[in-house]
N, C-alpha and C positions, 0 to 999 in steps of 0.2 A: 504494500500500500504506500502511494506516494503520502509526498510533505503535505500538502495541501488536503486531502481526502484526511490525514490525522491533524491538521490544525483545526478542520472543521467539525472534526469529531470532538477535540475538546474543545472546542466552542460551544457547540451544543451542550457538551459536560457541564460547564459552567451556566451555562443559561438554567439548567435543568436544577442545578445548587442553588441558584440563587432563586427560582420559583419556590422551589420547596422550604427555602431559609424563611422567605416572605409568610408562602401560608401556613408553616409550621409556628411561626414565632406572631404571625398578626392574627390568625384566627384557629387558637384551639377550640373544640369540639368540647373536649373533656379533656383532665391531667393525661398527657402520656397521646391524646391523639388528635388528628386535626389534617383538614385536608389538604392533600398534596399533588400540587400538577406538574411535577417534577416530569412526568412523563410525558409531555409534550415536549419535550425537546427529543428524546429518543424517539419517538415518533416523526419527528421532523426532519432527524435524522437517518430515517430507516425511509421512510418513502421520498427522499428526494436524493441519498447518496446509498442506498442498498443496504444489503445485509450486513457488513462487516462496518461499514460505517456506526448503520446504527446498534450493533452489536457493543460497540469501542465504547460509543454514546453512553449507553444505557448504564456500561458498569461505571463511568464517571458520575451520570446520574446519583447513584446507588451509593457511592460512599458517604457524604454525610448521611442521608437517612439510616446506614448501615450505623454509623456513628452512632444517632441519635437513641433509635432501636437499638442495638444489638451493645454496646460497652456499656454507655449511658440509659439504655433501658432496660428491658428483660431478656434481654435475645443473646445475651454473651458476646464472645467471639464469634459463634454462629452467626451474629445479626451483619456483621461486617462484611460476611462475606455471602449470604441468604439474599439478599435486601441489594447486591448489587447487579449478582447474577440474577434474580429474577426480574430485574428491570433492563437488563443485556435481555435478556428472552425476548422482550415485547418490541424493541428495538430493534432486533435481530429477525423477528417475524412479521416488525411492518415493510421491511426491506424486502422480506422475499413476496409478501404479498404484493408488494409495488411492483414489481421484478415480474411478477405472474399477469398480472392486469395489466401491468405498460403504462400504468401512469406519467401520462403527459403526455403522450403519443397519442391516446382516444380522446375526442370530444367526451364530455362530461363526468370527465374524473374526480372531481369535486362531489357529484352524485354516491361517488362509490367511496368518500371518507368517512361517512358514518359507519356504515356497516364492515370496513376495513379496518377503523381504530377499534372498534369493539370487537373483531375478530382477533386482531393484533395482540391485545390484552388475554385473551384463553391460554395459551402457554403457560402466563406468570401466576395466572392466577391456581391452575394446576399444581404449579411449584409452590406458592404460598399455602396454601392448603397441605401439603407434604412436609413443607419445610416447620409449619404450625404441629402438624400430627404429629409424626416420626422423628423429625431432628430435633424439634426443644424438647420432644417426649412431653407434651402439657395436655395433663388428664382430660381437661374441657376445652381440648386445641378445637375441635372440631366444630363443639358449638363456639365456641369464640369468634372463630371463619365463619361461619353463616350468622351467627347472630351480629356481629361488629363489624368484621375486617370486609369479606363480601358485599353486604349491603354499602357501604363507603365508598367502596372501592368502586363499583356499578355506578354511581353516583357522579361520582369523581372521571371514570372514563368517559360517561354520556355526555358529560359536559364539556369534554376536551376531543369529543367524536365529532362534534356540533363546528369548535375550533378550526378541528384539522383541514375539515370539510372546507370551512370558509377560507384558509389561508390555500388549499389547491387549489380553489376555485379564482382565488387573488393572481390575478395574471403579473401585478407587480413584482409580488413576493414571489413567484414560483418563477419568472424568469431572473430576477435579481438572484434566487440560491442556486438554478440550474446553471446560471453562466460561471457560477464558482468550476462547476466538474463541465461545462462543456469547455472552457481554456484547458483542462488536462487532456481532453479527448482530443482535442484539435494538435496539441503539441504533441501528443503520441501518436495521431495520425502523418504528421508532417517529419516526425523525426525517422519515421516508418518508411517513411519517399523515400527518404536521403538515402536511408541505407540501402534502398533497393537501388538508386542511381547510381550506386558506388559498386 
């Protein structure tokens, strides 16, 4: 992976810290939870630069909440490392779901970011659910996941499905972030000439 495809994966990183900084610390919910649209940037990441892009994204995503969760919360060392990889998943899955549909190449791709972001998110939420049952071993992990963490979490992606939808459908912003990886395309295409003329 070129310089540029990991400068903008941590970009997105950051973007995605400091979403979650904001509505972790401006609007708790209750002690310990509060919502988080940290994953709007893996998602930004994953359907406009692919899977590995938003793969890189999502575990930059992932360390503070990993932080906040897992040393600082109930999650241990597990949470550190739970909490980034499962937000690499959904990152990693909107990339290939863009990958599959060809977002940006079909008319009304925008149409298809609702039900993309909310497909995107089944992965992690699979893993959150495991990571809750089996790896903290917590006797009421499972109602915890459907009573707390699920409902939230549904919540929190439909509203960021709604999002993603309107920034593909943003012809500004999608050719503003496309032109970041069509300059790669075009110099890998062109350095490609060269060496065939040589």
């Amino acid at each position: 992976m070129d310089a540029k495809r990991i400068s903008f994966a941590l970009m997105m990183g950051a973007l995605g810290t400091a979403l979650f900084a904001v509505s972790f610390y401006a609007g708790p919910i209750a002690p310990g939870v509060a919502f988080d649209f940290s994953l709007i940037a893996a998602f930004i990441a994953g359907f406009y630069g692919g899977p590995t892009v938003g793969f890189i994204s999502g575990l930059f995503v992932g360390i503070l909440p990993g932080i906040m969760f897992g040393p600082l919360g109930m999650g241990g060392v597990l949470g550190l490392v739970g909490l980034p990889f499962g937000k690499a998943l959904s990152g990693l899955t909107a990339g290939l779901i863009a990958k599959g549909l060809k977002f940006g190449q079909k008319p009304r791709s925008s149409l298809l970011g609702i039900p993309s972001t909310l497909l995107a998110y089944v992965p992690e939420s699979i893993f959150t659910y495991a990571y809750f049952v089996f790896l903290l071993g917590i006797e009421a992990g499972a109602a915890t996941f459907f009573t707390f963490i699920l409902p939230k979490a549904l919540v929190e992606v439909s509203i960021m499905s709604v999002i993603m939808a309107a920034l593909l459908g943003n012809k500004g912003f999608s050719d503003f972030v496309r032109a970041h990886f069509t300059k790669i395309d075009n110099k890998e295409n062109s350095s490609d000439g060269k060496q065939e003329l040589l």
